[in-house]
DRENDO-719612 format. One record per atom (N, C-alpha, C): atom name; x, y, z. Coordinates in steps of 0.1 Angstrom, whole numbers. Layout:
# DRENDO-719612
CA:X:Y:Z
...
END
This chain:
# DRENDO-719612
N:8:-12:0
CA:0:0:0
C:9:13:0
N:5:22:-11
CA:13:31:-10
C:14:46:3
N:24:51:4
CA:23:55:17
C:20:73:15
N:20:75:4
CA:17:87:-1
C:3:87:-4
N:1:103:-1
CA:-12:109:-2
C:-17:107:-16
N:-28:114:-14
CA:-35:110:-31
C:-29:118:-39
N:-29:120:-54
CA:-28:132:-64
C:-41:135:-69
N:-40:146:-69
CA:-53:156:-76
C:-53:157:-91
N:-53:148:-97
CA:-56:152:-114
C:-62:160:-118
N:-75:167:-110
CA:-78:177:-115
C:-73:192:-115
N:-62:190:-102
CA:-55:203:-102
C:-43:195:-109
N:-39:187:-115
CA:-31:189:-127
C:-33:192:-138
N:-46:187:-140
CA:-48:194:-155
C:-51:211:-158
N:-53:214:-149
CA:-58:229:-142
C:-45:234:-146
N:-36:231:-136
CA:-19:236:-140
C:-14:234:-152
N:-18:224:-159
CA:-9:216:-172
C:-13:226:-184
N:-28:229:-183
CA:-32:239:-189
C:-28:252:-192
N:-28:260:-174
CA:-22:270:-174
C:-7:273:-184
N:2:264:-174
CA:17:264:-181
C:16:260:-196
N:7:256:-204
CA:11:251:-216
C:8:265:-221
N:-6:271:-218
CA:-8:283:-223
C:3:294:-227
N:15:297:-218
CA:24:303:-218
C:30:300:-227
N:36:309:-237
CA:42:297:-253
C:56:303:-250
N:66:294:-236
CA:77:297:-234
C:91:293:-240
N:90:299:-253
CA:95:295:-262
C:112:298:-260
N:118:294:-263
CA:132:300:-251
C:141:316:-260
N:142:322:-250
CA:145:335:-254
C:132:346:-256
N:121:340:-255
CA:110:348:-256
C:109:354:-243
N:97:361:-243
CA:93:369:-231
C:86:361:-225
N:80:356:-228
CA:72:340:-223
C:77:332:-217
N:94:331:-218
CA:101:322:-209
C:104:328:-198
N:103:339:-201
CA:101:349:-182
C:92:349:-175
N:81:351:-181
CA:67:349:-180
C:62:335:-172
N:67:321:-180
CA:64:311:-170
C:72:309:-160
N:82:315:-156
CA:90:313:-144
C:80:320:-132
N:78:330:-134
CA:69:339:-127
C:58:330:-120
N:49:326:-132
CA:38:319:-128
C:46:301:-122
N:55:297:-125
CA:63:288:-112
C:67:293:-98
N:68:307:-102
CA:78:315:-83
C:58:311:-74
N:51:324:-84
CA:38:324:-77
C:31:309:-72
N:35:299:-84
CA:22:286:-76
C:36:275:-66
N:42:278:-69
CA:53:271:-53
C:50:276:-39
N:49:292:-45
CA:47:301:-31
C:34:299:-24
N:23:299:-32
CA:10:289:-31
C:13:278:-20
N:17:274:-25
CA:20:257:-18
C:30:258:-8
N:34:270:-5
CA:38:268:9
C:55:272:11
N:59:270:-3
CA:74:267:-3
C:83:282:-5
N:92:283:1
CA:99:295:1
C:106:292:-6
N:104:304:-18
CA:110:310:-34
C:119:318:-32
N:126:316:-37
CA:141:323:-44
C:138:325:-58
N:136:338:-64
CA:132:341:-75
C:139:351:-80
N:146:352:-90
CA:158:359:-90
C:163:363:-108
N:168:376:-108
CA:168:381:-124
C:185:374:-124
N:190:366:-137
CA:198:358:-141
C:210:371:-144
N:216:375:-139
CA:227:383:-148
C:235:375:-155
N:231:377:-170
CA:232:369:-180
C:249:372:-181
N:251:389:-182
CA:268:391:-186
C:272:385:-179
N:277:384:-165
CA:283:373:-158
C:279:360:-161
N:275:356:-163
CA:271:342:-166
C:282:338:-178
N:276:345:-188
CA:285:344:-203
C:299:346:-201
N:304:351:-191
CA:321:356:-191
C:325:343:-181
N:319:334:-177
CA:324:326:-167
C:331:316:-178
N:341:305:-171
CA:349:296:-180
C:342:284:-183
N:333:281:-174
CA:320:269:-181
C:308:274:-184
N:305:284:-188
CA:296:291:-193
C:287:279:-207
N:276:270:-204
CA:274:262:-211
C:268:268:-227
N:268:285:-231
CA:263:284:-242
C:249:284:-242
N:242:290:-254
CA:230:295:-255
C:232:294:-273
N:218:296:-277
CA:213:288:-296
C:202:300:-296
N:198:310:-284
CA:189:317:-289
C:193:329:-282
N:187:341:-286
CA:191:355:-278
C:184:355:-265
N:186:365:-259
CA:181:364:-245
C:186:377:-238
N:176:387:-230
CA:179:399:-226
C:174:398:-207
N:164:388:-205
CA:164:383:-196
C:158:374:-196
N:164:368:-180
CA:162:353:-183
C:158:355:-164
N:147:346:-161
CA:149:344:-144
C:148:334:-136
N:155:329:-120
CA:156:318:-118
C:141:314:-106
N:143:302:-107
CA:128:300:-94
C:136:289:-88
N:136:285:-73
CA:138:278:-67
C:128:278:-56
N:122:266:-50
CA:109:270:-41
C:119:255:-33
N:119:254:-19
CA:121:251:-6
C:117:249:2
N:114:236:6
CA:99:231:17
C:104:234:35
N:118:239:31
CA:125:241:49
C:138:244:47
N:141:252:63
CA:159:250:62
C:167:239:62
N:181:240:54
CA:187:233:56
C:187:227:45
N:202:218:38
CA:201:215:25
C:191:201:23
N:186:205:12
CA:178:196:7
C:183:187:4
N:174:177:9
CA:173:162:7
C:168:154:-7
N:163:162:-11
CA:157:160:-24
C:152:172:-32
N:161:169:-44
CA:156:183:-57
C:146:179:-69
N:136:183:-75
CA:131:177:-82
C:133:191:-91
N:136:184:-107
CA:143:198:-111
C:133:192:-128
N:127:206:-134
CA:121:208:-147
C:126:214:-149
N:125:220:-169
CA:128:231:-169
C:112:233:-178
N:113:248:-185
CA:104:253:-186
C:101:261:-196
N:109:259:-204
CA:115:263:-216
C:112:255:-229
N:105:256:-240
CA:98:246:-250
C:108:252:-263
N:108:240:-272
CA:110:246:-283
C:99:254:-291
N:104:260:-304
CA:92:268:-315
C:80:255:-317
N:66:256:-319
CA:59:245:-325
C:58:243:-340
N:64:251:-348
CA:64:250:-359
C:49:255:-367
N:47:252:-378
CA:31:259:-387
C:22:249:-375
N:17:258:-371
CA:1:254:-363
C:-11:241:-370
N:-10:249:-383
CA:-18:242:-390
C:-17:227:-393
N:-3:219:-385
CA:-2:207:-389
C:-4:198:-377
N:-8:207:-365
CA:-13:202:-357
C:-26:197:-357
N:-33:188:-348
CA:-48:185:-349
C:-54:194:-346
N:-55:200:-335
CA:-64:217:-329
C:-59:227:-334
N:-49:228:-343
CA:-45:241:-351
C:-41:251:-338
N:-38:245:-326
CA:-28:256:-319
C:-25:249:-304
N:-12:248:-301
CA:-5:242:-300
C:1:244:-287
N:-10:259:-282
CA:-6:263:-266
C:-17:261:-263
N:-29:253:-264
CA:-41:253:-253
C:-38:236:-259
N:-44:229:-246
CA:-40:213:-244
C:-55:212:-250
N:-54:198:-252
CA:-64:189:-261
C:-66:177:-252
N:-76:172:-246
CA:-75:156:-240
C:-86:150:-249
N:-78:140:-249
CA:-81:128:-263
C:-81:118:-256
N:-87:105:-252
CA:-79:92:-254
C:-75:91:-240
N:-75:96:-229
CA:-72:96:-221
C:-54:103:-224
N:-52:109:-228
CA:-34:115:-234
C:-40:133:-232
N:-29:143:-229
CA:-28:156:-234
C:-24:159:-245
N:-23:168:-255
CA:-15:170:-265
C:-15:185:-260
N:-4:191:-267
CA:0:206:-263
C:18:202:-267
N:22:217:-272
CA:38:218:-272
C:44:221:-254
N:46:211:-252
CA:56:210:-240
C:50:202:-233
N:35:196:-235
CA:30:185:-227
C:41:172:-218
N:50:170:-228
CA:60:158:-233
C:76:166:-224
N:75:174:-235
CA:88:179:-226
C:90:194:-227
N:91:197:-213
CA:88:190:-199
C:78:192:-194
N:67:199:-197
CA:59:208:-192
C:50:196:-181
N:46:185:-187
CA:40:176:-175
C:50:169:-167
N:60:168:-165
CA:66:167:-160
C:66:178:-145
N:68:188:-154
CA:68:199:-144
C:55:201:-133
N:47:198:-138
CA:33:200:-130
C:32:186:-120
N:41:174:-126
CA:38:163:-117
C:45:171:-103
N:57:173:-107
CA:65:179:-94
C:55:187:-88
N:45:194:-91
CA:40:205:-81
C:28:200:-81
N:27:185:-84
CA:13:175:-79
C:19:174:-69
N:32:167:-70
CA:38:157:-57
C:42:163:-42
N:44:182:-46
CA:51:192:-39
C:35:189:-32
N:23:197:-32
CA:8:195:-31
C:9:186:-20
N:11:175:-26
CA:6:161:-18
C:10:156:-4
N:25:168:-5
CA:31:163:8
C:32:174:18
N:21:183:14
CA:23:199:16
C:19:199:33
N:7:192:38
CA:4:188:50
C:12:181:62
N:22:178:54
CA:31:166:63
C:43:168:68
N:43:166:79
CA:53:172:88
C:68:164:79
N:76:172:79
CA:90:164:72
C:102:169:82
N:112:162:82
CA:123:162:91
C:134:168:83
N:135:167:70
CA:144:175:62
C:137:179:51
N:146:191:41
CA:130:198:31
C:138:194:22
N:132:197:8
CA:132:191:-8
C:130:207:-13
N:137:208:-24
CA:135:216:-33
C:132:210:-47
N:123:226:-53
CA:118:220:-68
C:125:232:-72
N:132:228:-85
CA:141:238:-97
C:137:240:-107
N:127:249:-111
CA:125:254:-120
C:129:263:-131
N:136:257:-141
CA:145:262:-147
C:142:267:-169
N:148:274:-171
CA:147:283:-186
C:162:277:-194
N:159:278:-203
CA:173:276:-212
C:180:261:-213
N:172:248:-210
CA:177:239:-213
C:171:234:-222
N:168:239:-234
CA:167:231:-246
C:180:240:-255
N:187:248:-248
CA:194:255:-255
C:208:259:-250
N:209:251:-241
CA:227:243:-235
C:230:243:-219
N:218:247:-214
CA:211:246:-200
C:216:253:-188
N:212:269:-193
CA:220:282:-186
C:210:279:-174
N:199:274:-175
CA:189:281:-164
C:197:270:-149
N:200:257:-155
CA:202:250:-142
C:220:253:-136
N:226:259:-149
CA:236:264:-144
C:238:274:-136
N:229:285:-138
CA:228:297:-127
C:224:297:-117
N:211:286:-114
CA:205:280:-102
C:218:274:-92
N:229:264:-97
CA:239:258:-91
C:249:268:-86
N:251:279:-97
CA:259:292:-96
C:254:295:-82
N:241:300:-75
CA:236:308:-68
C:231:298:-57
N:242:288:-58
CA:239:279:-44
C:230:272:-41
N:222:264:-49
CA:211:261:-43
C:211:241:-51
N:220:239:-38
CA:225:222:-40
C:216:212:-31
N:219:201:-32
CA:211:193:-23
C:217:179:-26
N:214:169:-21
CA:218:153:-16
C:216:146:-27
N:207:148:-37
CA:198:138:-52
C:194:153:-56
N:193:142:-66
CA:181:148:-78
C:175:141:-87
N:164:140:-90
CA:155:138:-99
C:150:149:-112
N:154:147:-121
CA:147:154:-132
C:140:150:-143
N:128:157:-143
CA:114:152:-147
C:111:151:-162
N:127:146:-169
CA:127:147:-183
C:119:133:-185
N:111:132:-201
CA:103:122:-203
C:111:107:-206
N:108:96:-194
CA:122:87:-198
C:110:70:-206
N:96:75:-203
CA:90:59:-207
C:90:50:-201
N:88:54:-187
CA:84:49:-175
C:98:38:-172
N:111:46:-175
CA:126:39:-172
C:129:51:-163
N:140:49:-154
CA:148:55:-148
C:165:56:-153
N:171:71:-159
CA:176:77:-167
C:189:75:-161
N:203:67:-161
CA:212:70:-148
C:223:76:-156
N:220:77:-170
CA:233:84:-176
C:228:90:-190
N:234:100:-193
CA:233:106:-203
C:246:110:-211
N:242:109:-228
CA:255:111:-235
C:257:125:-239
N:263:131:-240
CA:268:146:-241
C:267:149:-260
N:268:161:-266
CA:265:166:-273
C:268:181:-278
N:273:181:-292
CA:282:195:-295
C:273:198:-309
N:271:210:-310
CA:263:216:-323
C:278:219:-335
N:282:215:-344
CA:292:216:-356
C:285:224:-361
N:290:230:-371
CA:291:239:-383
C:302:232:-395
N:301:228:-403
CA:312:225:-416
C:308:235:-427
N:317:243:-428
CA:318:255:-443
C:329:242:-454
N:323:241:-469
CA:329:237:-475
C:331:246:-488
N:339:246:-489
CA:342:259:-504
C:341:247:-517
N:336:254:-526
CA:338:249:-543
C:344:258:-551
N:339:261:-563
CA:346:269:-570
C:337:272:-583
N:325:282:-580
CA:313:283:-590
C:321:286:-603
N:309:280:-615
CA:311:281:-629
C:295:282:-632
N:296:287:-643
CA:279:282:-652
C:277:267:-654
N:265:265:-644
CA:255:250:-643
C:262:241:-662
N:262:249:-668
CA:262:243:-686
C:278:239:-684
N:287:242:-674
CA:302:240:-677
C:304:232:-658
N:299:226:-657
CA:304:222:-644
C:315:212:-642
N:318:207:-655
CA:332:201:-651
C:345:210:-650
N:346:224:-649
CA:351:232:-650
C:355:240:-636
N:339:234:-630
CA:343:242:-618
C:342:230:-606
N:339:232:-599
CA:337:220:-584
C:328:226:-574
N:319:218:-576
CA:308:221:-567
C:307:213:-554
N:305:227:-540
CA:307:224:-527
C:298:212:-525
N:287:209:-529
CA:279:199:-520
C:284:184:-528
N:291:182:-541
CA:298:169:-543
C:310:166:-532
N:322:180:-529
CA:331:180:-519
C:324:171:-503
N:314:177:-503
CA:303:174:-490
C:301:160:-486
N:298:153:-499
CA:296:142:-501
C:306:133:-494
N:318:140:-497
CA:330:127:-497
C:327:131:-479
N:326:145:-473
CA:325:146:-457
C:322:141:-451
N:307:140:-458
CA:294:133:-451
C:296:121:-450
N:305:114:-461
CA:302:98:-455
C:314:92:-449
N:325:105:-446
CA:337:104:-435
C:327:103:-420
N:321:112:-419
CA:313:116:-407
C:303:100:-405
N:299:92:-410
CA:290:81:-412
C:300:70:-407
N:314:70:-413
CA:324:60:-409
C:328:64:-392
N:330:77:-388
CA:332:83:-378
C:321:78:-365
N:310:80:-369
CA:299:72:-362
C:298:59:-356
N:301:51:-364
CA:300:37:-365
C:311:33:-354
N:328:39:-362
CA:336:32:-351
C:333:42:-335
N:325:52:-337
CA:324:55:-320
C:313:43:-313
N:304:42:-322
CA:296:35:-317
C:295:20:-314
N:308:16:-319
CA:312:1:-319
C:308:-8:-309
N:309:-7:-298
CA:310:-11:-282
C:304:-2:-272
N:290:2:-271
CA:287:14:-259
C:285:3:-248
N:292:11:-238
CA:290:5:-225
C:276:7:-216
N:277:2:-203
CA:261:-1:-198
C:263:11:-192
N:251:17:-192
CA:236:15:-194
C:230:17:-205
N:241:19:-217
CA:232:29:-232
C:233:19:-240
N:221:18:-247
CA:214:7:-258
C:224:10:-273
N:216:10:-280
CA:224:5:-296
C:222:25:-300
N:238:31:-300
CA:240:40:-308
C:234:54:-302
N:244:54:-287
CA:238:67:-277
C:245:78:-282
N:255:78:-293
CA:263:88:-295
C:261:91:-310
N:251:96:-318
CA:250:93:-331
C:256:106:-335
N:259:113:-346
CA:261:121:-354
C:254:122:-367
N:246:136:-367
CA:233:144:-373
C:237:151:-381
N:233:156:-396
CA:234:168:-403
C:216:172:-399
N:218:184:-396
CA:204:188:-397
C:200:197:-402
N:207:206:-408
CA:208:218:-418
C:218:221:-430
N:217:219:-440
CA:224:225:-452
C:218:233:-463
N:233:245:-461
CA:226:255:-476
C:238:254:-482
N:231:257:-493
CA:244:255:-507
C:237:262:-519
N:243:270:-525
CA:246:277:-539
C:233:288:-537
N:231:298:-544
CA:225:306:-544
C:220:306:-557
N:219:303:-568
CA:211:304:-582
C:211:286:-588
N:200:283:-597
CA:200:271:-600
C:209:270:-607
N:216:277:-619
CA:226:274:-632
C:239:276:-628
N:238:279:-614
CA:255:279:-606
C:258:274:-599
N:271:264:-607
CA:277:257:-595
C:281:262:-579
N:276:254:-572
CA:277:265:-555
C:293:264:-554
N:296:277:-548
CA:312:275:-544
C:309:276:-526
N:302:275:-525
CA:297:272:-511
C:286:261:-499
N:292:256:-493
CA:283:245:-486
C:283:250:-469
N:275:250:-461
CA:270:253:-451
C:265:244:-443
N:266:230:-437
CA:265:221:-428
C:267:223:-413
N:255:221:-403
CA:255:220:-394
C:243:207:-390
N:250:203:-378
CA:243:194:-368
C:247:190:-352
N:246:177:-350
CA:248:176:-336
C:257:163:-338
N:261:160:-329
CA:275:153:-326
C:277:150:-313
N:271:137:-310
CA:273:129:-298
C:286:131:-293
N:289:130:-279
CA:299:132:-270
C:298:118:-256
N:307:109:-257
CA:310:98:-251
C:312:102:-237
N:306:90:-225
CA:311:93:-214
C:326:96:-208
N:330:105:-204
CA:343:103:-201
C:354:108:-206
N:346:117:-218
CA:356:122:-232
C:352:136:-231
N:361:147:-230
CA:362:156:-230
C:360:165:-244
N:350:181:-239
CA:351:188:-251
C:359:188:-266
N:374:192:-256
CA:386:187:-263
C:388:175:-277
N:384:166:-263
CA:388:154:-267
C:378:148:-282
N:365:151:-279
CA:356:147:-290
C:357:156:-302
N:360:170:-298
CA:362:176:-310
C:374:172:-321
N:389:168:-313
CA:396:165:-323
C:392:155:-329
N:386:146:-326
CA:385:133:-329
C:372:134:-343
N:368:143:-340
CA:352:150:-352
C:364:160:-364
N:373:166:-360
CA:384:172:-369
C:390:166:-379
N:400:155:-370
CA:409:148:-378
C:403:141:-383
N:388:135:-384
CA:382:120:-396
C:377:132:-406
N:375:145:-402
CA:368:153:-417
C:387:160:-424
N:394:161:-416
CA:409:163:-423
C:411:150:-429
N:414:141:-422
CA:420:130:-429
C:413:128:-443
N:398:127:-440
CA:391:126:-455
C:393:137:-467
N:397:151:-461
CA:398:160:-469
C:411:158:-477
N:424:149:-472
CA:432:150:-472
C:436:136:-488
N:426:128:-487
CA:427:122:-498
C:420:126:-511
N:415:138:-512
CA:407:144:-522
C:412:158:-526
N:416:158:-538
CA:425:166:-545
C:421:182:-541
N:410:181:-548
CA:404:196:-538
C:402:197:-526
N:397:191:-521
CA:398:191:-505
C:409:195:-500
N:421:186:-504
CA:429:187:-495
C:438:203:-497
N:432:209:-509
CA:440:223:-509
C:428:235:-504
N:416:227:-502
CA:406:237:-498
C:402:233:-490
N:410:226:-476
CA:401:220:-462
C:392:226:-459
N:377:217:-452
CA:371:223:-448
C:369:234:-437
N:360:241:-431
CA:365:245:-418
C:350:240:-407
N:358:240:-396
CA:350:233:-387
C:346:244:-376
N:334:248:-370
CA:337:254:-357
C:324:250:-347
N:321:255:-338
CA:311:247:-329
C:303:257:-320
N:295:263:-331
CA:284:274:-324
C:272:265:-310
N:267:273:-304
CA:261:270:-294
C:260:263:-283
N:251:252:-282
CA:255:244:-262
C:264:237:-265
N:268:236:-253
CA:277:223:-252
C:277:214:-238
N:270:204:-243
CA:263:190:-233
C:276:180:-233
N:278:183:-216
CA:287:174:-213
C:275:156:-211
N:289:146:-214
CA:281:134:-204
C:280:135:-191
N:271:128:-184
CA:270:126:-171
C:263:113:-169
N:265:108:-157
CA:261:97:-151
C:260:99:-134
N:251:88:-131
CA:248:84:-118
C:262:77:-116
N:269:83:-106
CA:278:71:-101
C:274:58:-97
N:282:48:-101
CA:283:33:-106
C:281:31:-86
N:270:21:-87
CA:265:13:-70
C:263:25:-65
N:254:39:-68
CA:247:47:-61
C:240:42:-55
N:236:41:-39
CA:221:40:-39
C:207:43:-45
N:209:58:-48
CA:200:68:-51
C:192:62:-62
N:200:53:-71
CA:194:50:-85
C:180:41:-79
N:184:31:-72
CA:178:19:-70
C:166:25:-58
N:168:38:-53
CA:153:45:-42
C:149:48:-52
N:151:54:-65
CA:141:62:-77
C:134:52:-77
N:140:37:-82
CA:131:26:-88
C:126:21:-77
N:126:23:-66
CA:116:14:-53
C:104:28:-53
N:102:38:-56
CA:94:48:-53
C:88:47:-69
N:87:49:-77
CA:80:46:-89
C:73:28:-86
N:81:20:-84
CA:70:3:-78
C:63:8:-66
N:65:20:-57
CA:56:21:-51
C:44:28:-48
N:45:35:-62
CA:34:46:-72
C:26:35:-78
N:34:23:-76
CA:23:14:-87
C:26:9:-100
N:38:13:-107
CA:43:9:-119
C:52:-1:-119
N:54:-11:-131
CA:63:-24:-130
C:78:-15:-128
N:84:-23:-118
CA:104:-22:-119
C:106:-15:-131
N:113:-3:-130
CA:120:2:-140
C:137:-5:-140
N:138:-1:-157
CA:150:-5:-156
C:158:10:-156
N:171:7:-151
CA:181:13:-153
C:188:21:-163
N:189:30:-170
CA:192:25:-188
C:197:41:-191
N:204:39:-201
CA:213:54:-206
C:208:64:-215
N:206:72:-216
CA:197:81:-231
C:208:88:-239
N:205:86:-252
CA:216:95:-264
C:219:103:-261
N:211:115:-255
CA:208:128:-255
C:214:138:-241
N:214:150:-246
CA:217:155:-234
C:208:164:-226
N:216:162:-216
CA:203:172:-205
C:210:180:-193
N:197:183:-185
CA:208:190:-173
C:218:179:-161
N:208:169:-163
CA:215:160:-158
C:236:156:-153
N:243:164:-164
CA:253:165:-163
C:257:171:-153
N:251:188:-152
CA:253:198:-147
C:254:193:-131
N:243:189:-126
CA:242:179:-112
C:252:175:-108
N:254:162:-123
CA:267:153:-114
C:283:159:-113
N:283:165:-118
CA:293:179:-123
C:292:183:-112
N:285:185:-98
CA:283:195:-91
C:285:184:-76
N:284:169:-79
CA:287:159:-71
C:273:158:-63
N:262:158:-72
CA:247:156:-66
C:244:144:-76
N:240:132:-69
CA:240:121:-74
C:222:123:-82
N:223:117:-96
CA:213:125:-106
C:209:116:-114
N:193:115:-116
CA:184:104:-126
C:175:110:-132
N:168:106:-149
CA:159:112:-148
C:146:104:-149
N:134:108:-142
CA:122:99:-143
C:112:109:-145
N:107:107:-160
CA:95:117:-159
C:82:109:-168
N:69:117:-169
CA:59:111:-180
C:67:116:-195
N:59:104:-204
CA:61:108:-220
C:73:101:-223
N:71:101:-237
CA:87:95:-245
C:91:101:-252
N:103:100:-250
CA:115:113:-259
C:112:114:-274
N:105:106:-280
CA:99:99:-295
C:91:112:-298
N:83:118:-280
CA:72:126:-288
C:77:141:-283
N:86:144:-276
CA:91:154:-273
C:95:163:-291
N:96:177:-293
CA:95:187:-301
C:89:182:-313
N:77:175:-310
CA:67:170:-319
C:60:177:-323
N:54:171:-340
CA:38:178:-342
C:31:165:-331
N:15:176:-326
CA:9:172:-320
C:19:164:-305
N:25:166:-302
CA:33:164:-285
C:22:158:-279
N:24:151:-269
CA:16:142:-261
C:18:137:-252
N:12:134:-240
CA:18:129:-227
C:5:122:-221
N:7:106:-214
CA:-4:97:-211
C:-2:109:-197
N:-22:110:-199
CA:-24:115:-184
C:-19:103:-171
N:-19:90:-172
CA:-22:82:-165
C:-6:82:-156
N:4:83:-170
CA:19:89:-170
C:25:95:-161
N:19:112:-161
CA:16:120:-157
C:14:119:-141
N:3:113:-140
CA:-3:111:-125
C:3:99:-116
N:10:86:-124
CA:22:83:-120
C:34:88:-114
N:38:94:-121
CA:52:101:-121
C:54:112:-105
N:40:117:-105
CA:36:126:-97
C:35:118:-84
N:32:110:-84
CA:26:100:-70
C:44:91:-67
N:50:92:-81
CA:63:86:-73
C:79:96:-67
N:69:107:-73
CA:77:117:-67
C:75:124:-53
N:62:121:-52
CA:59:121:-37
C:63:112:-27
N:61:97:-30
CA:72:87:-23
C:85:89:-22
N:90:96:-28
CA:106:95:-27
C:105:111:-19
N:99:120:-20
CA:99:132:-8
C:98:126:6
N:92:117:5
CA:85:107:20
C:95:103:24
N:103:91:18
CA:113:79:21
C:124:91:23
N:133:103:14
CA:145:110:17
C:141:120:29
N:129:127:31
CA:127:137:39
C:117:139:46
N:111:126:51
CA:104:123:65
C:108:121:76
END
């Protein structure tokens, strides 16, 4: 029998609503906006806010300054705190969505008021994080009556879909604790490690002529070709052997944008490639970038043009370290007794591609998991989605684990 109080699904959907409404798109005014409406409904519930304007210049001039992909004039932080004394337990969202893209390709044609279908929410950020975030302030709710012997903090944070300034400024400004849980969507698994991740840029030059004469000249996106499938072989041998906890190919390597040539009848003397580029446990900034350098030199180096017109490489925006739960934590194995005690089968243990704030944590020596509703599948989706039932899970096992650390 579970030892935690009920959850209120209707004051989740109430909240899930509200926050979706806010289209906290990151760098918007909106992403200031829902922090606000997080300082106010913590403070509701009892919990003493630390709500605070981010001095971004300081931030940016620091030497781990993790990088930002969008502009930003301000940014602000929320931390809410059930008592003195360092917390026992942090339950950390952020709050921050990506763009939804044309409205019209969604089912309700808009993409900040939620939809319940099927027993599911749809809305942009339903998935990630946004119900996530509201289970935390189901579970904060539930235990709000109950005397506790040590307090828990919830972290509500901006800018982690965009190299994760918000949980960095929060740690800047002191505010640590014993665990953490973060409420990213894992598929009813428990998250113990995550792979890191660098945004590339590859500029490749050609040498324009008239489309009617192209053997004449050399066009960047054939050059590309030979890159592209250096980068493909580059992959493979990273991916050869991933160790436990990460499944088949946590460290992939992405093109996700290319421009090339400016008129149809001219050969482009220019190629513009950018993507993402998995980062291995245990391998440094440094270290991954040479290793992404020398397979696109070496390849340039066997190709006649290339090799007199190397590409260039540089590395705009976040930069997502790996992290992990230290190996025989306890902490991993209370996440998974408090989710079986919400009611869901044994989670497994297991590693995600992707990166998150999760690094930032264990970087900071706060032993860190993530367990939240939804699957990563539907995160910066058309039509986003999240099982209510998920939702109200997640919420009920985050209240168990406030119980068992800080009763």
């Amino acid at each position: 029998m579970s030892s935690a109080p009920d959850i209120d699904v209707d004051l989740i959907r109430r909240d899930l609503a509200q926050i979706v409404n806010i289209p906290s798109v990151g760098g918007s005014d909106a992403e200031v906006a829902v922090q606000r409406w997080c300082a106010a409904t913590l403070t509701g519930l009892g919990l003493e806010v630390d709500q605070w304007n981010l001095d971004l210049d300081e931030l940016r001039a620091t030497v781990d300054y993790p990088g930002e992909e969008v502009e930003r004039e301000e940014a602000l932080g929320c931390v809410g705190v059930s008592g003195p004394g360092t917390p026992a337990l942090i339950l950390n969202g952020h709050v921050d969505v990506v763009p939804p893209g044309d409205p019209e390709t969604w089912s309700n044609a808009d993409p900040w008021l939620i939809r319940e279908d099927d027993d599911t929410w749809y809305g942009r950020g339903v998935c990630d994080m946004k119900g996530g975030v509201v289970a935390i302030i189901a579970a904060a709710r539930a235990v709000s009556g109950i005397q506790l012997s040590r307090p828990f903090a919830v972290h509500t944070v901006i800018g982690e879909e965009d190299g994760g300034l918000g949980t960095y400024a929060t740690l800047r400004r002191g505010h640590l604790g014993e665990a953490c849980v973060i409420a990213e969507p894992t598929d009813g698994q428990v998250v113990a490690a995550n792979a890191g991740s660098l945004t590339f840029r590859i500029e490749v030059v050609g040498r324009a002529t008239h489309g009617s004469m192209r053997a004449t000249g050399r066009s960047a996106i054939t050059a590309f070709e030979l890159l592209h499938h250096a980068l493909a072989e580059l992959e493979s041998v990273r991916n050869a052997a991933p160790p436990f906890p990460f499944g088949e190919l946590p460290w992939p390597i992405s093109v996700g944008i290319i421009h090339a040539g400016d008129w149809a009848s001219t050969v482009p003397d220019l190629l513009v490639a950018e993507g993402r580029y998995g980062v291995m446990p245990s391998e440094s900034f440094a270290e991954a970038k040479a290793a992404f350098e020398n397979a696109l030199a070496h390849a340039a180096a066997q190709d006649s043009w290339l090799a007199d017109n190397p590409p260039t490489v540089t590395w705009p925006g976040g930069h997502f370290a790996a992290g992990r739960l230290p190996e025989g934590d306890p902490f991993g194995a209370q996440v998974v007794d408090a989710v079986v005690a919400a009611g869901d089968p044994r989670p497994h243990l297991t590693g995600a591609p992707y990166g998150s704030d999760l690094r930032q944590y264990a970087a900071a020596d706060i032993p860190t998991v993530q367990y939240g509703p939804g699957r990563i599948a539907n995160a910066h989706a058309v039509d986003e989605q999240v099982a209510i039932s998920e939702v109200v899970t997640c919420a009920r096992a985050y209240a168990e684990l406030i119980l068992t650390r800080c009763r």
